[in-house]
C-alpha positions as CSV (number, residue, x, y, z in Angstrom):
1,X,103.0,102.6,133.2
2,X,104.2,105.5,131.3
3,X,104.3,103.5,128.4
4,X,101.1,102.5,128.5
5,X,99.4,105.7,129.1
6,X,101.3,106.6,126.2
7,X,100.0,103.8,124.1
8,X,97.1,104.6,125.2
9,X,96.6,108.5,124.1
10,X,97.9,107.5,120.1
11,X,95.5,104.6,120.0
12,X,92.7,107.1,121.2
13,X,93.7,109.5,118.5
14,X,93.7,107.2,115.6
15,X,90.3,105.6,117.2
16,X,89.0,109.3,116.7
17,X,90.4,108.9,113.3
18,X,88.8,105.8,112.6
19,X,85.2,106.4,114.1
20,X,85.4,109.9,112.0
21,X,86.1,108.0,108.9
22,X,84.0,104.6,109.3
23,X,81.1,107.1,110.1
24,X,81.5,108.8,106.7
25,X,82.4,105.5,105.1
26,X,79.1,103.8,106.1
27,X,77.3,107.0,105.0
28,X,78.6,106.9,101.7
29,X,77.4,103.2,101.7
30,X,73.9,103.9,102.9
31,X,73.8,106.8,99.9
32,X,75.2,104.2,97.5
33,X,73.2,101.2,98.2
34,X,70.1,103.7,98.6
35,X,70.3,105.8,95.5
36,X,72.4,102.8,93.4
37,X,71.3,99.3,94.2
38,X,73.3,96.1,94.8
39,X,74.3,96.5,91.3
40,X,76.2,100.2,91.5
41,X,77.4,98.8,95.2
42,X,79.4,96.0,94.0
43,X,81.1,98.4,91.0
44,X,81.5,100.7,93.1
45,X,83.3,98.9,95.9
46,X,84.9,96.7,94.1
47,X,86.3,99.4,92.2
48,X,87.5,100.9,96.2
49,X,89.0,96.9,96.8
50,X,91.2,97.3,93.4
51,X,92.4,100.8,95.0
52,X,93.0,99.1,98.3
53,X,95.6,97.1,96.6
54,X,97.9,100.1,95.5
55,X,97.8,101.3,98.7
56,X,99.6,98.5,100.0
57,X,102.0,98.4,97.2
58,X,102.5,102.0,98.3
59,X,103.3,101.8,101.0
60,X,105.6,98.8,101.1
61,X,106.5,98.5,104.4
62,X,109.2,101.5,104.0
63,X,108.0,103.4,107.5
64,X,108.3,99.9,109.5
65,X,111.9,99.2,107.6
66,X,113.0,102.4,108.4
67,X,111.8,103.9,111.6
68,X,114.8,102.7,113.6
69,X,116.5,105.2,111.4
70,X,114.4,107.7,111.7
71,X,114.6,107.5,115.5
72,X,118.1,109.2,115.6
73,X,118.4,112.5,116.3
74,X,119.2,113.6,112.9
75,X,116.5,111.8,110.8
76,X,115.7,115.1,107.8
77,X,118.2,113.5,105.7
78,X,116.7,110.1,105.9
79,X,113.3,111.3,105.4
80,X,113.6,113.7,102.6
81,X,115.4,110.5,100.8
82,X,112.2,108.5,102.0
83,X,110.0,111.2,100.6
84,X,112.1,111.2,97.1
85,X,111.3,107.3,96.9
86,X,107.7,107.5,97.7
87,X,107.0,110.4,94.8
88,X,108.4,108.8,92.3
89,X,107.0,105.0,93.3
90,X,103.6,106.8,93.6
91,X,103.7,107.8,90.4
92,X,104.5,104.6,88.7
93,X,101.7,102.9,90.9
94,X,99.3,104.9,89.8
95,X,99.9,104.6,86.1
96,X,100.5,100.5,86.6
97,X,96.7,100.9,88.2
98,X,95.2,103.1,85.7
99,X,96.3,100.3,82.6
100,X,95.4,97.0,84.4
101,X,91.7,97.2,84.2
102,X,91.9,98.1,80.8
103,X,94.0,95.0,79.4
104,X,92.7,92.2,82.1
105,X,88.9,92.9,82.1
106,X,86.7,93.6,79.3
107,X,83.7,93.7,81.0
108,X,82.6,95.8,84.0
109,X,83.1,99.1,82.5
110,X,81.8,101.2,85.7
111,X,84.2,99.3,88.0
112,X,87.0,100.6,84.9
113,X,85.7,104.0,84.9
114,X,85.4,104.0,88.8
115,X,89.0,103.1,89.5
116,X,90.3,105.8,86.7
117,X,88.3,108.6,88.5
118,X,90.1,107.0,91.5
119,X,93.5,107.2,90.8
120,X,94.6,110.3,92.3
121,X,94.4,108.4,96.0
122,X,96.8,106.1,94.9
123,X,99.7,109.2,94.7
124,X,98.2,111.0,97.4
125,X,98.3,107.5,99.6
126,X,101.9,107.8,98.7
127,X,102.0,111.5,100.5
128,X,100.6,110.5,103.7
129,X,102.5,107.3,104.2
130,X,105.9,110.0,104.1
131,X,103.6,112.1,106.7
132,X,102.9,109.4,108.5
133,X,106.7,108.2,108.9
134,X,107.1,111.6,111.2
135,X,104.1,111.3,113.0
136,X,104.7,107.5,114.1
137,X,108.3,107.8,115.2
138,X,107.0,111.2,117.5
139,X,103.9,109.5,118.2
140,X,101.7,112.3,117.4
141,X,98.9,110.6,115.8
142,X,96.7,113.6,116.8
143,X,98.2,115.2,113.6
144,X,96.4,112.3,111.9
145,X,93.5,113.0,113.4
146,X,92.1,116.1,113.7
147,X,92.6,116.7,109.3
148,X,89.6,113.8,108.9
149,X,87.4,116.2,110.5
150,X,88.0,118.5,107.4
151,X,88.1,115.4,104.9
152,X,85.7,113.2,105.6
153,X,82.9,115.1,106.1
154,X,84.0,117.1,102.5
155,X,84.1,113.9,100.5
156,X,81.1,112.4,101.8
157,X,78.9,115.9,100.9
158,X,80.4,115.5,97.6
159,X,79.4,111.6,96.9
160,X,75.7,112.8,98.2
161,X,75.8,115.7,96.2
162,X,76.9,113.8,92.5
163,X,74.2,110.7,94.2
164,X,71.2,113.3,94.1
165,X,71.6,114.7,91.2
166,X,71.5,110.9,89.1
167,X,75.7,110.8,88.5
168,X,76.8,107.9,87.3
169,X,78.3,105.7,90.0
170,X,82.0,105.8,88.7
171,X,82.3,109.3,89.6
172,X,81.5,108.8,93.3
173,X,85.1,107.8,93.5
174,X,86.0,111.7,93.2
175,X,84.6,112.1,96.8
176,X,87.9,110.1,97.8
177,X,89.7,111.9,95.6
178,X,89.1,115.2,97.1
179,X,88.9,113.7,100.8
180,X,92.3,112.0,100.7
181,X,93.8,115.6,99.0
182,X,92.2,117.7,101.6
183,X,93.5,114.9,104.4
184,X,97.0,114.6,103.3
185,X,97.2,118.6,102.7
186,X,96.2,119.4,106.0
187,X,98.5,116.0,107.1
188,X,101.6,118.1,105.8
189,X,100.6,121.6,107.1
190,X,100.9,120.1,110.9
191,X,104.0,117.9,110.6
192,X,105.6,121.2,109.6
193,X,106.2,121.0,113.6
194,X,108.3,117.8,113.2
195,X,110.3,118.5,110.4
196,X,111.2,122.2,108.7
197,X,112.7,120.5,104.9
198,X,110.1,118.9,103.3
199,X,112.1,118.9,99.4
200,X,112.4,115.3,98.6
201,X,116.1,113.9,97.7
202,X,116.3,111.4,94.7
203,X,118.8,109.0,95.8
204,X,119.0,105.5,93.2
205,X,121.2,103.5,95.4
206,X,119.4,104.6,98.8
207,X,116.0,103.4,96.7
208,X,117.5,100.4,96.1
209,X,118.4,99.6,99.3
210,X,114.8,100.6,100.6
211,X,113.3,98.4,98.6
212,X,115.8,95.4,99.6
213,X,115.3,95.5,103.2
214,X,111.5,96.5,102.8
215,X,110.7,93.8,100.8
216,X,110.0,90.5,102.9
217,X,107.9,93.2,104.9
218,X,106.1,94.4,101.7
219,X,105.7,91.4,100.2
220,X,103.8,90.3,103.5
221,X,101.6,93.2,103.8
222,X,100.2,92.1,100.0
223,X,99.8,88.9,100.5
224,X,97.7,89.8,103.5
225,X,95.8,91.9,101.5
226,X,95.6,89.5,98.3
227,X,93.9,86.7,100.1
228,X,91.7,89.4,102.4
229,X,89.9,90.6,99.1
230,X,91.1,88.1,96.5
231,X,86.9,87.0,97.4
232,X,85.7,89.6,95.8
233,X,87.0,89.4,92.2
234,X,86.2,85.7,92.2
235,X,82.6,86.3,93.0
236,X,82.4,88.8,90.1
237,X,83.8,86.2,88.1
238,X,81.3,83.7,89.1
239,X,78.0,85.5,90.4
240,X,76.5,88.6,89.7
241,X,77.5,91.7,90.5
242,X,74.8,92.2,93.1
243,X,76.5,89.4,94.9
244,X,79.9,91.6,95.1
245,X,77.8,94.3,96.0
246,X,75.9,92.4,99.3
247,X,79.2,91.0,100.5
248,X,81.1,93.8,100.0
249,X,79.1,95.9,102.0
250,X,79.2,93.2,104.7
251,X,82.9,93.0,104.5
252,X,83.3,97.0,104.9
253,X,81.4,96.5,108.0
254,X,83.8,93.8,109.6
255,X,87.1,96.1,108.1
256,X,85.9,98.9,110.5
257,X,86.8,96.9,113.5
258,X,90.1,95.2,111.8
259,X,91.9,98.5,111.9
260,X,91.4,98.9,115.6
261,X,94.4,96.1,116.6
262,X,96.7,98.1,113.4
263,X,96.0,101.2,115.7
264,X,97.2,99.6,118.7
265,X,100.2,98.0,116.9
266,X,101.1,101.3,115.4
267,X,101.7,102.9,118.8
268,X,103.1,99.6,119.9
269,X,105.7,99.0,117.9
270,X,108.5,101.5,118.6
271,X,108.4,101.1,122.2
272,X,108.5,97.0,121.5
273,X,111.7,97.7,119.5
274,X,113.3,99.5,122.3
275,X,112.5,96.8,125.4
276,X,113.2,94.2,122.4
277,X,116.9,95.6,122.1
278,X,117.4,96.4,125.7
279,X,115.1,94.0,128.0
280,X,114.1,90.6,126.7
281,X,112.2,89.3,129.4
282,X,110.3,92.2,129.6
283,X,109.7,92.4,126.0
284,X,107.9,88.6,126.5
285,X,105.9,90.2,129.6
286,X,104.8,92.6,127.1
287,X,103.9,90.7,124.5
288,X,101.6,88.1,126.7
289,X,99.8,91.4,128.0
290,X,99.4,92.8,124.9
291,X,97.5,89.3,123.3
292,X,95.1,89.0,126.0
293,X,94.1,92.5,126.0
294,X,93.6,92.0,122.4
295,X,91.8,88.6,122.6
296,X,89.6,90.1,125.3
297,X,88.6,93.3,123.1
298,X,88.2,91.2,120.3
299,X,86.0,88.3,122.0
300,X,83.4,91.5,123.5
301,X,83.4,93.1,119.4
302,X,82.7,89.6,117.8
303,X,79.6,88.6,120.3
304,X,78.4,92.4,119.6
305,X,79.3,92.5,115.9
306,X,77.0,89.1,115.9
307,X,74.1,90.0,117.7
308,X,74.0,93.8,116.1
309,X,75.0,92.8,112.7
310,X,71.1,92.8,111.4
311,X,70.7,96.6,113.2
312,X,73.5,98.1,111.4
313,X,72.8,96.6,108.2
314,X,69.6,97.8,107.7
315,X,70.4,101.4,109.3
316,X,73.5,101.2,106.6
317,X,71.0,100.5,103.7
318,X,67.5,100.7,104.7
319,X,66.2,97.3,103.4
320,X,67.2,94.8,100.6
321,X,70.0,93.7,101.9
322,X,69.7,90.4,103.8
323,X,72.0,88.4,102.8
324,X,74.8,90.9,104.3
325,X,73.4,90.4,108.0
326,X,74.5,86.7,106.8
327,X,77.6,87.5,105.8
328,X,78.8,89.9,108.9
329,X,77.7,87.4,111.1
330,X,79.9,84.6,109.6
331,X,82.7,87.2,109.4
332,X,82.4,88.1,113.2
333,X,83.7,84.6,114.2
334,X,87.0,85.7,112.9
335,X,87.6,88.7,114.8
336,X,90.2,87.3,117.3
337,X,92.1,85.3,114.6
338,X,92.9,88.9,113.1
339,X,93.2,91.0,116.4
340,X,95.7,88.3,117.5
341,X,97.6,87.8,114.2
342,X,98.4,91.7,113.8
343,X,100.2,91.4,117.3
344,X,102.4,88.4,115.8
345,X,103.3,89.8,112.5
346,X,104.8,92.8,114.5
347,X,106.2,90.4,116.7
348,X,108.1,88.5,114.4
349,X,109.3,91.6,111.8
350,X,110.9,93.2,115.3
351,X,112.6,89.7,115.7
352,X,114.1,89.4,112.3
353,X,111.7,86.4,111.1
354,X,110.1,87.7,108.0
355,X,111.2,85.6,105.5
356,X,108.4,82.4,107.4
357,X,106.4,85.4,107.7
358,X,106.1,85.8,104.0
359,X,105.7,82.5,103.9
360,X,103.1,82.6,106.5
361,X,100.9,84.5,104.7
362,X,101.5,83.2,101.4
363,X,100.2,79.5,102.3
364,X,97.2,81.6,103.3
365,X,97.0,83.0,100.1
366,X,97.4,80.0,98.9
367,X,94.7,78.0,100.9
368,X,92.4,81.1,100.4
369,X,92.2,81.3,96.9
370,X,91.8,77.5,96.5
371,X,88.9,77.6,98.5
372,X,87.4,80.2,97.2
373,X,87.9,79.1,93.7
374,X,86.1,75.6,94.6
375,X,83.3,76.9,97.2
376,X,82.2,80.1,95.4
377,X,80.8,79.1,92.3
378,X,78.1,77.2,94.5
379,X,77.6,79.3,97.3
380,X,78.7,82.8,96.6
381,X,79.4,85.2,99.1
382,X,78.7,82.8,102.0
383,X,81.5,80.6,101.0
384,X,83.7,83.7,101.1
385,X,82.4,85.0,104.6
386,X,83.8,81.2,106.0
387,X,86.5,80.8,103.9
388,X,87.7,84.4,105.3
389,X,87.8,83.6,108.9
390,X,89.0,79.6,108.8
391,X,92.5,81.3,106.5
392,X,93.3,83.8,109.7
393,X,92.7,81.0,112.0
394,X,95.5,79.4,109.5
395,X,97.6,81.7,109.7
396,X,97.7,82.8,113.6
397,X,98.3,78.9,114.0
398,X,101.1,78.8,111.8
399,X,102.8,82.4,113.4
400,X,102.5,80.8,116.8
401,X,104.2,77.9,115.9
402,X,107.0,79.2,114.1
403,X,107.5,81.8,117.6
404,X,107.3,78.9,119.9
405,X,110.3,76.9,117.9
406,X,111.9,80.2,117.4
């Protein structure tokens, strides 16, 4: 019961997080698709999706790899290496981002100018994940929390102010430049409680190993992410821009409610490791519990996400934007596919099976972007809202198989 209580307070701090942030996010959407059209929408976000894919590359599933570690007593040494790692791979992430765009796409300059102006969240992603580390293995997510209140409310003021005076779009990124600086500042500040050494320690062969043992998990958190946006560059391909624009927004939407099962998992995870390592059987009784909690919660948000998906659209945008009701709908089905897969892929890293777990998710990758490829040129975004759901329906099937012979 303690446990759960516990579980319960972090999840309730990062939900805090997240309604601060989604609030601010679909602000900045309304100002966007208000003040920019479909058009500066899709550049706009698309140029946020490219971003998106740093971030994961960022992290690389080093806090997850490591937090056994860092549950000793001693963990300042381990972290300060950890730190060391993350500044330098930061930095040669957000380079690598800055020159892709400008090699691979000749076309789409404000989605090339937008993700230059955006670069600085890529190094300061890097930050937070080493903050982070410390505030998941003390579960103090309210560290994570109360910052936003500063952030996301300065960012946001920022994108409305560059909005109303006729900026171009690429330099609305800047609002997430100065939120995620203000956020991971303020991050660092309270964390000072957790740890008194924050000077990083360069260590090659302790970066070597990180990256070994983080890799099957890394290399599964991209391929998620691949195939969950991959959509969204073939529909710029194919279709207009407006198109990227309309399902994008749609998609931002249905992301807000994805991150509430990451939450839950987040706060999760350490106590699994410990009944994992200790009581087996319990372990199993929490594992059933967990999954239809989240199947319940996730049933409730997709019949609500359905029947209010033409409500928050237009409150989002105002009008114009039909075709997104459309596509959140579609989207909604898949809700329980993703709130019961992110209970799995914990499942199975804590067990040791990650190597089918990369495997996992690259068949979906796989099956995603084949799909896509042959359903989007004809029907655009709508492909991509069905296509998204039916590969996380793939992919739960193919973690719950693999756990049962297992």
């Amino acid at each position: 019961m303690q446990k759960f209580i516990k579980i319960s307070q972090q999840t309730f701090w990062q939900a805090i997080f997240k309604a601060v942030t989604t609030s601010g996010g679909f602000l900045i959407l309304g100002i966007v698709s208000r003040n920019y059209g479909a058009d500066g929408l899709g550049s706009y976000t698309l140029a946020l999706t490219y971003l998106a894919f740093f971030y994961v590359l960022v992290d690389f599933g080093f806090n997850g790899y490591i937090l056994g570690r860092l549950q000793q007593t001693n963990f300042s040494q381990e972290w300060r290496k950890l730190f060391g790692v993350r500044i330098v791979w930061s930095l040669i992430l957000t380079l690598v981002a800055a020159l892709l765009p400008q090699i691979f796409i000749p076309n789409l300059v404000d989605f090339k100018l937008a993700v230059l102006v955006g670069l600085g969240t890529i190094f300061l992603n890097g930050l937070f994940f080493c903050a982070q580390a410390l505030i998941q293995v003390k579960l103090k997510y309210e560290y994570a929390t109360w910052p936003v209140f500063l952030s996301a409310p300065a960012g946001a003021l920022l994108i409305y102010y560059l909005s109303n005076i006729g900026a171009p779009v690429y330099l609305l990124t800047s609002g997430y430049v100065l939120s995620w600086f203000i956020y991971t500042g303020l991050a660092f500040w309270l964390t000072k409680r957790i740890i008194k050494t924050f000077s990083p320690i360069f260590d090659k062969k302790y970066a070597k190993n990180l990256f070994q043992g983080s890799f099957p998990l890394a290399a599964t958190l991209l391929l998620n992410v691949i195939y969950f946006r991959v959509d969204s560059f073939i529909i710029s391909y194919f279709q207009k821009i407006t198109d990227v624009g309309v399902y994008n927004l749609a998609y931002q939407v249905f992301q807000a409610v994805l991150v509430l099962p990451t939450y839950i998992m987040n706060s999760f995870y350490p106590m699994m490791l410990e009944t994992l390592n200790s009581k087996i059987e319990k372990f199993n009784q929490q594992i059933k519990l967990a999954a239809g909690g989240l199947l319940l919660v996730s049933l409730l948000l997709s019949f609500f996400m359905y029947l209010l998906s033409p409500f928050v659209i237009r409150l989002i945008t105002g009008s114009g934007f039909s075709g997104s009701i459309t596509s959140l709908q579609i989207l909604s089905f898949g809700l329980p596919a993703y709130f019961l897969s992110a209970l799995l892929m914990w499942v199975m890293v804590a067990k040791g099976i990650r190597k089918q777990l990369v495997l996992v998710y690259l068949i979906g990758l796989i099956f995603n972007f084949i799909a896509n490829m042959i359903f989007i040129p004809q029907f655009s975004y709508i492909a991509a809202s069905w296509i998204t759901g039916i590969s996380e329906y793939l992919i739960l099937g193919m973690q719950f198989v693999i756990l049962w012979l297992l």
